[in-house]
N, C-alpha and C positions, 0 to 999 in steps of 0.2 A: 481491522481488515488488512491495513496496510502491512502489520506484522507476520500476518499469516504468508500474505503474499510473496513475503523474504523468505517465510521459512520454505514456500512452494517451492521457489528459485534455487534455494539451496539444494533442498532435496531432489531436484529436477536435473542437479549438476551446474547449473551456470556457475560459469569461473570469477566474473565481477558482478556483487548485485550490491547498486545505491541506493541508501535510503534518505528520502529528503523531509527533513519537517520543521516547524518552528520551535519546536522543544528541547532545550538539554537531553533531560531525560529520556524522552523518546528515541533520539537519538542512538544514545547509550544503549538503551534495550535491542534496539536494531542491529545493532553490533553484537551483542548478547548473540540473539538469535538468528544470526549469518550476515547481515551485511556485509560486505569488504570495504565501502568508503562511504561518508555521511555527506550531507550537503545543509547547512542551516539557513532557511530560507528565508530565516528573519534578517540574515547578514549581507544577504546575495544572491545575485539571479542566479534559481538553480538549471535553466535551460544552459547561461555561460558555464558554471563550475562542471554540469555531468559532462559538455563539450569539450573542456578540458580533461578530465579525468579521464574520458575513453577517448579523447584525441580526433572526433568528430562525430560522436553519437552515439545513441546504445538500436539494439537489433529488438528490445521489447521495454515495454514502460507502461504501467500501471498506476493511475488517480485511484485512490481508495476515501477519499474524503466529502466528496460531494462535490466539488466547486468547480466552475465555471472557469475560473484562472489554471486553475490545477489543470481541467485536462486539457489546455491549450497548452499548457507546457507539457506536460506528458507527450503530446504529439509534437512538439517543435526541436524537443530532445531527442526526437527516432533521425537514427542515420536513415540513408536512403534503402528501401525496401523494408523499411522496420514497422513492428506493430505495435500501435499505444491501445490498451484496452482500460474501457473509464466501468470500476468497479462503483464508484458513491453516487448516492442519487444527486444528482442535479435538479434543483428545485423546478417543477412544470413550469412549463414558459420558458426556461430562461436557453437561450441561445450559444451554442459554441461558436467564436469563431475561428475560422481555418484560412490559409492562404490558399488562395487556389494552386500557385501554380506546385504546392508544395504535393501535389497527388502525382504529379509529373515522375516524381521519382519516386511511385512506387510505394508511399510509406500507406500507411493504414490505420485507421479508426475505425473501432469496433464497441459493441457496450458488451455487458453480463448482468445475467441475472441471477442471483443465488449462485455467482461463483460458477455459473456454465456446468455446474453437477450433475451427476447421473448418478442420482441418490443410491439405488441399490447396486452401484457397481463402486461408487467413488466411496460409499461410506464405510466398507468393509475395510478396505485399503489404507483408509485414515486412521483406522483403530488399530489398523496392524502397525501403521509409522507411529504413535503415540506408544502402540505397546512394545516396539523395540527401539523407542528412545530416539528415535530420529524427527518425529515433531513435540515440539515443547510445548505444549499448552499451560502448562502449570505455571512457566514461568513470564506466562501473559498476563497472568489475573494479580493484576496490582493491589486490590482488598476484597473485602468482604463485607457486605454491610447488610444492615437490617433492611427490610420491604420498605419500612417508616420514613430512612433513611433515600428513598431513592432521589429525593430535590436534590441534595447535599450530592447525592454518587453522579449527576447529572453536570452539576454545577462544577466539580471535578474535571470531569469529559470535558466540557468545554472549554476552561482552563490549561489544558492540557497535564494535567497534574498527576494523571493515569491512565493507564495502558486498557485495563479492562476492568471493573469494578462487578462482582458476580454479590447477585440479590438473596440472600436466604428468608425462605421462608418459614424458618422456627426459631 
């Protein structure tokens, strides 16, 4: 998800989009597919490096992973008037927490679901960026494995050892 989301950024025109993960790899592919600067967040607070990088904030920022740390840093990296939108699910129950006075300025917290689509408007549009080569899906799908195969494509994912692993069914 978080890949697509570069690739939205891209295609949308923004001029710096960072992509933050604990992975080499993932990394690397974000960059592939438009990032302009990465953030490894196994090495360092990515709320300090994005501050650095845009020099006090970014104006939008997207958690695509699920987690609870993730989207408080999503929102604590918005310059003021900026919007963090938390694309992964957050396990029920579990609590964001936010500064208060941090609404003072303006920033914002929002969720999605399905990516905020409007299936019969947005899907047409996505086959036309895929069919004149401006989104890359292809170069998402890190394997291909068998149904049999899905513990192993699972155990992968969580690893972090690939980007998108597509199931065949013959």
């Amino acid at each position: 998800v978080g890949l697509a989301a570069i690739q939205g950024a891209r295609i949308a025109g923004a001029r710096k989009i960072i992509a933050v993960d604990m992975f080499e790899g993932k990394l690397a592919m974000a960059k592939r597919l438009g990032a302009t600067d990465t953030v490894d967040a196994s090495s360092s607070d990515p709320v300090d490096e994005i501050r650095k990088i845009t020099g006090g904030g970014v104006d939008y920022s997207f958690e695509a992973i699920g987690l609870k740390k993730a989207a408080e840093q999503a929102f604590n990296s918005l310059k003021a008037g900026g919007t963090a939108t938390v694309i992964g699910m957050i396990p029920v129950g579990q609590k964001v927490e936010i500064d208060g006075y941090m609404f003072l300025t303006e920033r914002k917290l929002q969720g999605s679901n399905m990516g905020s689509n409007r299936f019969r408007i947005d899907m047409p549009k996505y086959i036309d960026f895929y069919l004149q080569g401006r989104l890359n899906l292809d170069d998402m799908i890190s394997q291909r494995r068998k149904l049999e195969d899905v513990n192993d494509a699972f155990r992968a994912m969580k690893a972090g050892e690939v980007a998108r692993t597509v199931l065949m069914f013959n």
